[in-house]
N, C-alpha and C positions, 0 to 999 in steps of 0.2 A: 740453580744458580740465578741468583736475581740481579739485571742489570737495571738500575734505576728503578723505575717500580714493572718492571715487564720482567715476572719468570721466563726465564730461557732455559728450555729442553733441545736433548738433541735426539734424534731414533723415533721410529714408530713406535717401542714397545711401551706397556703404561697408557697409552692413548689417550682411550677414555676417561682412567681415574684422575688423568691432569687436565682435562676438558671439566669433572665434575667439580674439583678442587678451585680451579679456576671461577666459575660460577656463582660457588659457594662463597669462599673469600671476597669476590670483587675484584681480585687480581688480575690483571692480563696475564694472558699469559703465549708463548711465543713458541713453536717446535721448528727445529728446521734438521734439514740431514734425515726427511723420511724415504729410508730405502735409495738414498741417491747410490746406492754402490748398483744396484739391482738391474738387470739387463730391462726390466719394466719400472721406471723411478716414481716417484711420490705418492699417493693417497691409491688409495682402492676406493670400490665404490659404495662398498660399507660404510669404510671412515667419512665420504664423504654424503652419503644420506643419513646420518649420525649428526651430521655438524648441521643439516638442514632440519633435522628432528629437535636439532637443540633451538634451531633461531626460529623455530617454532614454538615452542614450551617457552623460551625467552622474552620479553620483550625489551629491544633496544641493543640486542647483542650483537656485535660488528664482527662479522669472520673474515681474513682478509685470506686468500689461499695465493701461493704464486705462481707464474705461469705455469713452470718445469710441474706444479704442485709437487715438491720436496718441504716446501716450510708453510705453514698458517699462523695468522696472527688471532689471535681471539680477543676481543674485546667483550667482558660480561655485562650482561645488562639484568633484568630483575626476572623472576623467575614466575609467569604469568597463570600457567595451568590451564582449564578451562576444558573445552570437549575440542579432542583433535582424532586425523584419521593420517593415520602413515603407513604407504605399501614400503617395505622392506625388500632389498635388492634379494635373490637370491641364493648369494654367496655366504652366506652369515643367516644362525635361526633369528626369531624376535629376542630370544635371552639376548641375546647381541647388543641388543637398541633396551631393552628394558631393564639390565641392570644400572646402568647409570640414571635411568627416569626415575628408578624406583629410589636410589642415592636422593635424590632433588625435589623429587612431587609433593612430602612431607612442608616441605619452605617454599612453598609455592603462593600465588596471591588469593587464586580460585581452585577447590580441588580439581585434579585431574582426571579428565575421562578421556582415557586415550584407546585407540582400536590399531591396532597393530595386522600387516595381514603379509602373510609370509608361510617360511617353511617353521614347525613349530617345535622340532626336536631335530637335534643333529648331535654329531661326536664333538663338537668345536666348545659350544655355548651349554650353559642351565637349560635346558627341556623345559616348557612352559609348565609344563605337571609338576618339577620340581618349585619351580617358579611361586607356586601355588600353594606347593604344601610344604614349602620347608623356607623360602625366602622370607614371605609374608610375615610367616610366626616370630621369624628373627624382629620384625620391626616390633611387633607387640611388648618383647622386651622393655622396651622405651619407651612404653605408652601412647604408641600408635595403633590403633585398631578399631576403630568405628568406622563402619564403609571402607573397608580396608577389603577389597577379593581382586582377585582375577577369574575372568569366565575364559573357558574356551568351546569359542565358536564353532569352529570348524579345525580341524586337524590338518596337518600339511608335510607329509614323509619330503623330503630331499629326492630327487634334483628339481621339481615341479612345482614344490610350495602350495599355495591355495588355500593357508591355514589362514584362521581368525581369531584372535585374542583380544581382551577388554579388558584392561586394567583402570581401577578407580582408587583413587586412592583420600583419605582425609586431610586438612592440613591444621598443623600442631602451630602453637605458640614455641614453646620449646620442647626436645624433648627430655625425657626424665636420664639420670645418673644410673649407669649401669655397677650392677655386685651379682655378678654370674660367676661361683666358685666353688660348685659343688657339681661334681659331673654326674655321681649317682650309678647305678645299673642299669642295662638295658631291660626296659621291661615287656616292648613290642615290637611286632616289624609290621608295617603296613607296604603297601607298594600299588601302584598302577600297572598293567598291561597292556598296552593298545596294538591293534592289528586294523592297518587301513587297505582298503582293495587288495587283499591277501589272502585267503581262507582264514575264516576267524576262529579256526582250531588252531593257528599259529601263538595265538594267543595262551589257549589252555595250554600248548604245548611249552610254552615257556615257565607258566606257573608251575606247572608240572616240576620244569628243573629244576627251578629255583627252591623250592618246597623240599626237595631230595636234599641238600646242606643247609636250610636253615633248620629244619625239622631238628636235627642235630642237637640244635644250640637253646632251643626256646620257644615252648608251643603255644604262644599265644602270636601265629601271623596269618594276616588276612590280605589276600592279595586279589585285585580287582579287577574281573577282565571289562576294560570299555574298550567295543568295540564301533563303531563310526561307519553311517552306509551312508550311498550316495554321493548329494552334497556338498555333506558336511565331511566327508574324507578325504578331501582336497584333487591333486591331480596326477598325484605318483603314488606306487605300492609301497608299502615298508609299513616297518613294526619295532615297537619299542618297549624296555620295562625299567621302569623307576620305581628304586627302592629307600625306604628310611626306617630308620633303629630311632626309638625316642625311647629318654633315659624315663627313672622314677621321678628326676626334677627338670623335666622337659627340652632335656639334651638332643637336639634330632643330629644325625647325623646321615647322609643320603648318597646314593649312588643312580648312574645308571646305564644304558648299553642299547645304543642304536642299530638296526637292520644296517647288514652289508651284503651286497651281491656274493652267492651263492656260500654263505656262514647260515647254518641252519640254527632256528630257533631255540632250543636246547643251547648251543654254544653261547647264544647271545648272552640266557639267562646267567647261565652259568660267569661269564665275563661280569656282568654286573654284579651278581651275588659273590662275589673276590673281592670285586671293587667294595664293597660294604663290608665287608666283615676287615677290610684292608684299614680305611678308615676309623670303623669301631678301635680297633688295636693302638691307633693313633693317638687316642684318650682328646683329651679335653671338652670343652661345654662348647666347642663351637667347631663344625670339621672345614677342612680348609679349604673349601669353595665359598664360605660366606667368611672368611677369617677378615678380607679388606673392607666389607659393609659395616661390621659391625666395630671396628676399629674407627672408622670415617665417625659412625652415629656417636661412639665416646670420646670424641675429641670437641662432636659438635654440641655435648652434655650440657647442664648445669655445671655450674663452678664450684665443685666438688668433685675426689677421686675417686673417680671410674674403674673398676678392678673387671676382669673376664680369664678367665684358664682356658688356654688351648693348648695347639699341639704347636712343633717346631713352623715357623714360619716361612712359608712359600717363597721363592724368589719374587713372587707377586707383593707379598707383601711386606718384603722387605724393602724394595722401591715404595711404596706408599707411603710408609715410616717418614724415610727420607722427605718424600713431596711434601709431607704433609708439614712437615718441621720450616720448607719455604712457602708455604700460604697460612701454617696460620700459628708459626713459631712453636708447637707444641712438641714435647719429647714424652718418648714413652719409659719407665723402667721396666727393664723386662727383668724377672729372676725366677729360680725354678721353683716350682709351684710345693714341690714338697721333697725340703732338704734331706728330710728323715732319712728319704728313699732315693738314693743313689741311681738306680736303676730306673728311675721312671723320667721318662723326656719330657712331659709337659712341665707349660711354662705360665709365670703368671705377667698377665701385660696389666701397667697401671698408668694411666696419667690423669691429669688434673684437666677437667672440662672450660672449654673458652666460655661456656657458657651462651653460648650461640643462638640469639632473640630471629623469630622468626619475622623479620621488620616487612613482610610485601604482603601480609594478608589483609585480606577485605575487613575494617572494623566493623562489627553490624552495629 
């Protein structure tokens, strides 16, 4: 709802994506009504080290937060990049504070070296590992990938944190027009296991399960125990396994399943390994954890129609749709990808690119 040139939202949900949109556009944009019904009202301390990561990364951006903090006003300024260091609270992993950096770092003026230091896999957010091997490759789509990694530093299990992650990323003129419409077969499974100050058989024990139903389906899977001493394993116990299916035409799709007090390893695997084969069944070229990223990068295309197959769309990004249609007037068609076949949900998303020039980089 746009009153004068200031988007008005109401609700905490969405948050971030109307924080990046915001940015992006140049629009202001306004939230109020966060959580006021709530026996504890306005901003948490996520949202609000997010908004400090942003006037970070920004230069010139005005956040106005109110007393009660129920409403913030954002004023965007240009999107600066350069080497920065952000401790993250630890309520929320770094996936928290790095999907929306990883939205914006591409349009930046100086690539981004950002050091993220927190808890690095939780149930809430992306798992830095996922982060890693399945986020990244979504941007390569579009012709983002030179100096394009995430390292991780150090690992950081929940409630303790102590993890360390490096994300760098390049910065694009623009980027290229997406035609993702072949989903293909699965042809691999790869996955991580990590076990931090826990017996690092917790680790094999997980591959172990996980191995028991994929074996099933397709034996080309390579699953990897890293295990993390010391230092570098942050400051709590716990153990995690992320996993991803990648098509013949480079379909990843991914899952994963965090350590809980007194759920035995085995159970975890097994939870993740449901979770992916759940996904898989979902169809389309994108699974619905990256479905808003990659929808954000085709609208920010060249001026040409952008086409991508996925699966039914998330309440997540069904609101996005919407936002996106008030910052930068763009509509999507959606129709189903293959009329032939009654039976199959996937759908084809198509719009036409704003064409979106990346105006704040350093001319050399």
């Amino acid at each position: 709802m746009a009153a004068g040139s200031v988007i008005q939202y109401s609700g905490h949900k969405c948050f971030r994506h109307r924080l990046v949109l915001s940015v992006l556009s140049g629009k202001p944009v306004k939230i109020h009504g966060i959580r006021s019904e709530d026996k504890n009202p306005g901003l948490r301390d996520f949202e609000v080290s997010l908004l400090r990561l942003l006037e970070r990364i920004t230069n010139g951006t005005v956040i106005e937060i109110s007393v009660t903090g129920t409403a913030i006003l954002l004023k965007p300024g240009i999107i600066a990049g350069g080497p920065l260091v952000h401790d993250c609270p630890l309520s929320r992993s770094v996936g928290y504070f790095l999907e929306p950096v990883i939205m914006l770092a591409p349009f930046a003026k100086r690539p981004i070296q950002l050091t993220l230091r927190g808890i690095t896999a939780d149930d809430n957010d992306l798992s830095a590992d996922l982060i890693r091997t399945v986020t990244l490759p979504h941007l390569q789509l579009f012709g983002i990938s030179d100096g394009l990694e995430l390292r991780i530093k150090k690992r950081g299990a929940p409630p303790g944190g102590g993890g360390e992650v490096q994300f760098l990323c390049p910065i694009v003129k623009q980027v290229k027009t997406l035609n993702f419409v072949e989903p293909g077969k699965i042809k691999r499974i790869r996955g991580i296991s990590h076990a931090v100050r826990v017996n690092p058989q917790f680790s094999n024990r997980m591959i172990e399960a996980a191995r028991s139903i994929l074996n099933r389906y397709i034996p080309d899977i390579y699953l990897h125990s890293d295990v993390y001493k010391g230092e570098e394993s942050g400051k709590s116990p716990g153990y995690a396994l992320s996993l991803l299916a990648e098509s013949t035409t480079s379909v990843l799709f991914c899952s994963e399943a965090t350590s809980k007090p007194g759920v035995a390893p085995e159970d975890i695997a097994l939870q993740a390994t449901r979770a992916l084969l759940s996904e898989i069944s979902k169809g389309g070229c994108v699974d619905q954890k990256h479905q808003s990223l990659v929808i954000l990068l085709m609208v920010l295309g060249s001026e040409d129609v952008g086409r991508c197959r996925m699966s039914q769309p998330t309440p997540r990004t069904i609101q996005l749709l919407r936002d996106i249609r008030d910052s930068f007037g763009t509509y999507f068609k959606i129709s189903p990808a293959d009329p032939t076949k009654p039976d199959s949900s996937d759908l084809l998303y198509s719009c036409y690119g704003t064409g979106y020039v990346n105006a704040n980089r350093d001319l050399a």
